[in-house]
KOLMAR-808287 format. One record per residue (C-alpha): residue number from 1; x, z, y. Coordinates in Angstrom, 1 decimal, always signed. Layout:
{nr=NUM u=X w=Z v=Y};
...
This chain:
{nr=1 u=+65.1 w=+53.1 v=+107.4};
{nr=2 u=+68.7 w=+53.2 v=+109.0};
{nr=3 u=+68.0 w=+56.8 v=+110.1};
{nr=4 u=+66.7 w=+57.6 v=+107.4};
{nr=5 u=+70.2 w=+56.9 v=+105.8};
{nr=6 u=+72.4 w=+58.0 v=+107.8};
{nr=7 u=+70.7 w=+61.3 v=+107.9};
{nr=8 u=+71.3 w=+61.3 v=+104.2};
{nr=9 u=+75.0 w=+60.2 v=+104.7};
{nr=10 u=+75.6 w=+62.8 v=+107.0};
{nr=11 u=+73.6 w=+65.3 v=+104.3};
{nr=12 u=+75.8 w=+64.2 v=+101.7};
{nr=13 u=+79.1 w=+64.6 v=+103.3};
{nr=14 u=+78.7 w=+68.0 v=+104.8};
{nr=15 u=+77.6 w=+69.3 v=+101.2};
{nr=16 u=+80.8 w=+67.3 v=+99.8};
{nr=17 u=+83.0 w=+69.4 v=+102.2};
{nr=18 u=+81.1 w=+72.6 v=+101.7};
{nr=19 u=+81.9 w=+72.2 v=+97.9};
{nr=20 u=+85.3 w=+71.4 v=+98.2};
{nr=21 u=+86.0 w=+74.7 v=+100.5};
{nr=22 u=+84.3 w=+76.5 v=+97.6};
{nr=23 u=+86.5 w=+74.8 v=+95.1};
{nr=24 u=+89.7 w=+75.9 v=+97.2};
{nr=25 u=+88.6 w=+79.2 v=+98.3};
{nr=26 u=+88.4 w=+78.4 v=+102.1};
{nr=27 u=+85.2 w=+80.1 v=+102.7};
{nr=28 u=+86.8 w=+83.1 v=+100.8};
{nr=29 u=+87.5 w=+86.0 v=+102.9};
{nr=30 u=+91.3 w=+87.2 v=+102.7};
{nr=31 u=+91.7 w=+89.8 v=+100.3};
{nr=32 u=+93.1 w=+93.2 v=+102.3};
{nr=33 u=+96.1 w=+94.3 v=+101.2};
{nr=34 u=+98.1 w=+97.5 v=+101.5};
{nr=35 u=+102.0 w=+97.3 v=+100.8};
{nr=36 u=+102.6 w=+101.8 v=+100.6};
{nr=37 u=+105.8 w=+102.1 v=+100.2};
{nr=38 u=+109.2 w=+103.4 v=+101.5};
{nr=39 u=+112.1 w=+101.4 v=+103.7};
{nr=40 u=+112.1 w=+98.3 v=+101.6};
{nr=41 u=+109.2 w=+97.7 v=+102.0};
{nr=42 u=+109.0 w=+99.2 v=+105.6};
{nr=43 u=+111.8 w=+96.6 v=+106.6};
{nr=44 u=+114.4 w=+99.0 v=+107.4};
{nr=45 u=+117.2 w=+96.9 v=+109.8};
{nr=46 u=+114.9 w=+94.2 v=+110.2};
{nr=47 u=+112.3 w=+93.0 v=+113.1};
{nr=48 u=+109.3 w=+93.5 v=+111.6};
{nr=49 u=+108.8 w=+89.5 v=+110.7};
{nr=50 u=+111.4 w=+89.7 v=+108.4};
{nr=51 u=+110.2 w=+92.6 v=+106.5};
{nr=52 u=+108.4 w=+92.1 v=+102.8};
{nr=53 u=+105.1 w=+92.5 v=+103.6};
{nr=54 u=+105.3 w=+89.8 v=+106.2};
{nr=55 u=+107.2 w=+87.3 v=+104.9};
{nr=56 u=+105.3 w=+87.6 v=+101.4};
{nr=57 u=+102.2 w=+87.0 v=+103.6};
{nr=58 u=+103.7 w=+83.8 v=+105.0};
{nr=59 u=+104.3 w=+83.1 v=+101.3};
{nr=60 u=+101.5 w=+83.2 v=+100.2};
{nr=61 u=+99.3 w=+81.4 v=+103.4};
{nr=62 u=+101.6 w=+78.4 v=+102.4};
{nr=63 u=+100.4 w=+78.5 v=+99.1};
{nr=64 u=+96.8 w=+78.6 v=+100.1};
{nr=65 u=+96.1 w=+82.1 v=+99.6};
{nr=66 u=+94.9 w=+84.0 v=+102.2};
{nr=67 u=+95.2 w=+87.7 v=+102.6};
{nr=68 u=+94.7 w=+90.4 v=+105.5};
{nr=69 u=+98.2 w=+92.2 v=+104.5};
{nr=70 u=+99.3 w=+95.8 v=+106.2};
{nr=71 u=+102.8 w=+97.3 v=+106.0};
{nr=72 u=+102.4 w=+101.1 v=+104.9};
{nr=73 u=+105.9 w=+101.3 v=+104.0};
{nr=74 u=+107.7 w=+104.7 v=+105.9};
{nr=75 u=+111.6 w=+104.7 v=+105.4};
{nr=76 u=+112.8 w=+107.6 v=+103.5};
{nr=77 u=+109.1 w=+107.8 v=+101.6};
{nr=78 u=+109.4 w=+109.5 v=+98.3};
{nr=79 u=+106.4 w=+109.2 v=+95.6};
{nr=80 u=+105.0 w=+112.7 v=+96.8};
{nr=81 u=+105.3 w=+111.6 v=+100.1};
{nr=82 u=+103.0 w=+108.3 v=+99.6};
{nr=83 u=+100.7 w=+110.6 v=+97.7};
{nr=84 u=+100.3 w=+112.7 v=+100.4};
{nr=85 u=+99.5 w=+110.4 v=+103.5};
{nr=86 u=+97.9 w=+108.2 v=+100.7};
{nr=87 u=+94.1 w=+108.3 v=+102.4};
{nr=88 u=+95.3 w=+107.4 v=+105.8};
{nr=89 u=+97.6 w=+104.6 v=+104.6};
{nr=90 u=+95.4 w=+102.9 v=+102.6};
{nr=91 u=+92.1 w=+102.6 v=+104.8};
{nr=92 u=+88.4 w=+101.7 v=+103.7};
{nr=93 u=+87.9 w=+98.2 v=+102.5};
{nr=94 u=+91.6 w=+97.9 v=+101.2};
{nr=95 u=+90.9 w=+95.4 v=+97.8};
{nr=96 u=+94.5 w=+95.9 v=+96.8};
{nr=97 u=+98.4 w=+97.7 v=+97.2};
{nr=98 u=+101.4 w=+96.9 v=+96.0};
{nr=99 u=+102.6 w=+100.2 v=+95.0};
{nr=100 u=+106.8 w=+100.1 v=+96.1};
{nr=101 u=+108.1 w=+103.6 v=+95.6};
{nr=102 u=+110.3 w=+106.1 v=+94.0};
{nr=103 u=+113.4 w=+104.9 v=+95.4};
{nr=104 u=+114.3 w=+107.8 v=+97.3};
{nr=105 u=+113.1 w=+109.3 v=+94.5};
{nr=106 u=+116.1 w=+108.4 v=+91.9};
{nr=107 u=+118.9 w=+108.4 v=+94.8};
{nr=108 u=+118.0 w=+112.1 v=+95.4};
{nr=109 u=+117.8 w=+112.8 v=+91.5};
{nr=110 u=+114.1 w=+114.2 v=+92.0};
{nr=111 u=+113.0 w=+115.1 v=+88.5};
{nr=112 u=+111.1 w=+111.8 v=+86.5};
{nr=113 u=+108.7 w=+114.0 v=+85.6};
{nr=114 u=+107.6 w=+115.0 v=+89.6};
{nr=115 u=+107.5 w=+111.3 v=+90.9};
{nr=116 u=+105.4 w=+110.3 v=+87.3};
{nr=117 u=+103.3 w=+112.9 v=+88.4};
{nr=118 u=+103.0 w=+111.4 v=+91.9};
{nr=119 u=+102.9 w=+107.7 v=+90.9};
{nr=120 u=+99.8 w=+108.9 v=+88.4};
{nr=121 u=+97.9 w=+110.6 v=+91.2};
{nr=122 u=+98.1 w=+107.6 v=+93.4};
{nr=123 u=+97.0 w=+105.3 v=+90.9};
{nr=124 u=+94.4 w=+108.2 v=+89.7};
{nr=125 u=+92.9 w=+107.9 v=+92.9};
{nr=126 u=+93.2 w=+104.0 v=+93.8};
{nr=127 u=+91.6 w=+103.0 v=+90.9};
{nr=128 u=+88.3 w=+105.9 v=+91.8};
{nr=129 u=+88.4 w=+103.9 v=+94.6};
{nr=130 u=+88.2 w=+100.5 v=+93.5};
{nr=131 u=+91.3 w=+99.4 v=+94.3};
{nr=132 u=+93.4 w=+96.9 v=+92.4};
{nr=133 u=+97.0 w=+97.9 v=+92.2};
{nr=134 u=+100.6 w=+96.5 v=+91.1};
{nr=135 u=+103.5 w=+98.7 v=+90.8};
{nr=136 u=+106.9 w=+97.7 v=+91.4};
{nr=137 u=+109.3 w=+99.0 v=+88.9};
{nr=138 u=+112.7 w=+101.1 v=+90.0};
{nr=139 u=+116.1 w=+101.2 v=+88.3};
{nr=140 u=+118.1 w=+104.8 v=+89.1};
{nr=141 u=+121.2 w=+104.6 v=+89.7};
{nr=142 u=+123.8 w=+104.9 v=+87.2};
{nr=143 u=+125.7 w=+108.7 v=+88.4};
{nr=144 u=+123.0 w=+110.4 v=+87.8};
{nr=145 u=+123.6 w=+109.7 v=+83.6};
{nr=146 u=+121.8 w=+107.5 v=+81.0};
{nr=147 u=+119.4 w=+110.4 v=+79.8};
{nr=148 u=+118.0 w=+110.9 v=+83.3};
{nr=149 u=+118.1 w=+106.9 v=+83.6};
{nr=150 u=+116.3 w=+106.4 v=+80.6};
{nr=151 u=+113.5 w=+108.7 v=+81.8};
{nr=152 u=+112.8 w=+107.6 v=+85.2};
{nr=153 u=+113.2 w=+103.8 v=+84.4};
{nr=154 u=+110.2 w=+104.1 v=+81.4};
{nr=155 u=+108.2 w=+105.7 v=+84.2};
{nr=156 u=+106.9 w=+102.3 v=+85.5};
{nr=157 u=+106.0 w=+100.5 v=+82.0};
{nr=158 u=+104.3 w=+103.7 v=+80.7};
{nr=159 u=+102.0 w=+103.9 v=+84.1};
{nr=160 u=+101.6 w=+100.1 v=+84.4};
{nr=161 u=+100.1 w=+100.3 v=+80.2};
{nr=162 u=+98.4 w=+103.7 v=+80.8};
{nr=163 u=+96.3 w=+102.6 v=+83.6};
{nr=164 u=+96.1 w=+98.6 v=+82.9};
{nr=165 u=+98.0 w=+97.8 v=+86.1};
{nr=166 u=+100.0 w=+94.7 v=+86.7};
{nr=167 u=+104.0 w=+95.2 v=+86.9};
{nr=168 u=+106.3 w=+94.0 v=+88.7};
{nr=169 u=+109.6 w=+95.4 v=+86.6};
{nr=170 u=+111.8 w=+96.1 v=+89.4};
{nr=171 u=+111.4 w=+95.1 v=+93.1};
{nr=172 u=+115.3 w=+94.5 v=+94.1};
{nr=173 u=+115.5 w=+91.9 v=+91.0};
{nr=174 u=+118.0 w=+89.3 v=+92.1};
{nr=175 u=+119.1 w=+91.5 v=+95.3};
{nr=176 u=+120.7 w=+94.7 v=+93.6};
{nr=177 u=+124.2 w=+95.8 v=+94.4};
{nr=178 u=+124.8 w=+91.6 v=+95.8};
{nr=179 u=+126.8 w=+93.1 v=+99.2};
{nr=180 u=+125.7 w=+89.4 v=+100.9};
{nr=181 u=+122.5 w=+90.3 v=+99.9};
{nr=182 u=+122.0 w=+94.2 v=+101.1};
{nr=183 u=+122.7 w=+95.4 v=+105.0};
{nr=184 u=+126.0 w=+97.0 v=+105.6};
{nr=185 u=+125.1 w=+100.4 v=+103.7};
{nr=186 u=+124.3 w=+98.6 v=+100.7};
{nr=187 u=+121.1 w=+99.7 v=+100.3};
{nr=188 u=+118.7 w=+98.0 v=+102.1};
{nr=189 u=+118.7 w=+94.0 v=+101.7};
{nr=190 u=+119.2 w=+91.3 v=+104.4};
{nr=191 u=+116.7 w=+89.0 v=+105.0};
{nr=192 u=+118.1 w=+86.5 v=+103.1};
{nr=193 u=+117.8 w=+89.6 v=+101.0};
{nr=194 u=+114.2 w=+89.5 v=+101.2};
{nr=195 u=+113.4 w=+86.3 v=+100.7};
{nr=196 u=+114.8 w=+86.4 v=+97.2};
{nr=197 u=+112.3 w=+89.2 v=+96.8};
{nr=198 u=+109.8 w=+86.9 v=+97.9};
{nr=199 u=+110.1 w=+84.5 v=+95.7};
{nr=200 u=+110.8 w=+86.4 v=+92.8};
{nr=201 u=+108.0 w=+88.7 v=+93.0};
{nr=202 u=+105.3 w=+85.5 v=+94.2};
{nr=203 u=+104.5 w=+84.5 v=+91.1};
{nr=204 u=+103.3 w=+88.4 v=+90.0};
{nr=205 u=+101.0 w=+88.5 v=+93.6};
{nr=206 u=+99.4 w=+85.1 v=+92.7};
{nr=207 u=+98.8 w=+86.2 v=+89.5};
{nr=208 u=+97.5 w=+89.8 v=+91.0};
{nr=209 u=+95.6 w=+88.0 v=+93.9};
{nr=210 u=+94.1 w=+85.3 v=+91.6};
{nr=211 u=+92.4 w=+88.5 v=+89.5};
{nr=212 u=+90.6 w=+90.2 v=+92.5};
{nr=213 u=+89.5 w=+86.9 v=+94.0};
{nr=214 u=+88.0 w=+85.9 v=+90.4};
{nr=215 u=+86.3 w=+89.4 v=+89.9};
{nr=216 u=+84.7 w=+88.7 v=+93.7};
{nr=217 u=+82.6 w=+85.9 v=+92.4};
């Protein structure tokens, strides 16, 4: 009879802990994630534990969520540029990018209507592969004018509600133009830089992460 029992107390407590990894997700694989983007993302000036892909990834581990995460960022990237080495950058069984570029794009005054064109294609071809995406948003600069501002900055909204992607409105929220934020050239943020970044953008990835892990089960 005592055996008997304790076989079923020992039953009882390893389904108790199987069902409570279900409930938080610990069984769950990590969800494989591509950051393609340009030097912000790529961590320009940084080591590479200090760049955004890796210290989101840390972010996110302390918040539970687990995900296999690979920095395709490649500094001086345009749009057309991700577009082209898009196949190799994001490899089979990626589940989801975060889609940083086009800021090379509005310092070298490329034409709106070239890196739309290039944004489009990528997500064109993500999504025919299955493959959740959220964009991060860019702000040009202001010499370039407010017509040419006004058309590059809609770029992001009107792809992120054309192809029912999750945005992120624009990655340097918070960081922008704050010199004790940004490296010496201005540019490129610190990272203290990125860890506002981080943060701000955290909520969005949850959100984003949260989706694909749902539409696994």
């Amino acid at each position: 009879m005592f055996v008997h029992i304790l076989v079923l107390i020992v039953a009882l407590m390893t389904a108790g802990a199987a069902y409570a990894e279900g409930q938080t997700g610990g069984a769950a694989k990590p969800v494989k994630m591509v950051v393609l983007g340009d030097s912000l993302s790529a961590g320009l000036g940084l080591p590479a534990n200090a760049a955004f892909p890796a210290k989101l990834q840390k972010a996110l581990e302390i918040k539970g969520i687990k995900v296999d995460m690979t920095n395709a960022g490649v500094s001086g990237d345009t749009a057309s540029g991700g577009r082209e080495r898009l196949d190799w950058s994001v490899p089979e069984g990626t589940e989801a990018v975060i889609l940083e570029l086009g800021a090379n794009d509005a310092l070298r005054g490329t034409d709106p209507a070239v890196t739309r064109a290039a944004l489009s294609d990528i997500l064109s071809r993500l999504k025919a592969r299955g493959i959740a995406v959220l964009i991060c948003g860019m702000v040009a600069p202001p010499n370039y004018g407010s017509d040419y501002a006004a058309r590059f900055n809609a770029i992001y909204p009107e792809l992120s509600k054309s192809f029912g992607v999750p945005l992120y409105p624009f990655f340097l929220e918070g960081v922008a133009a704050d010199a004790k934020l940004n490296q010496a050239d201005g540019m490129h943020p610190t990272s203290d830089g990125i860890d506002i970044i981080v943060k701000n953008i955290l909520p969005t990835v949850e959100a984003f992460v949260g989706a694909i892990s749902g539409q696994r089960s």
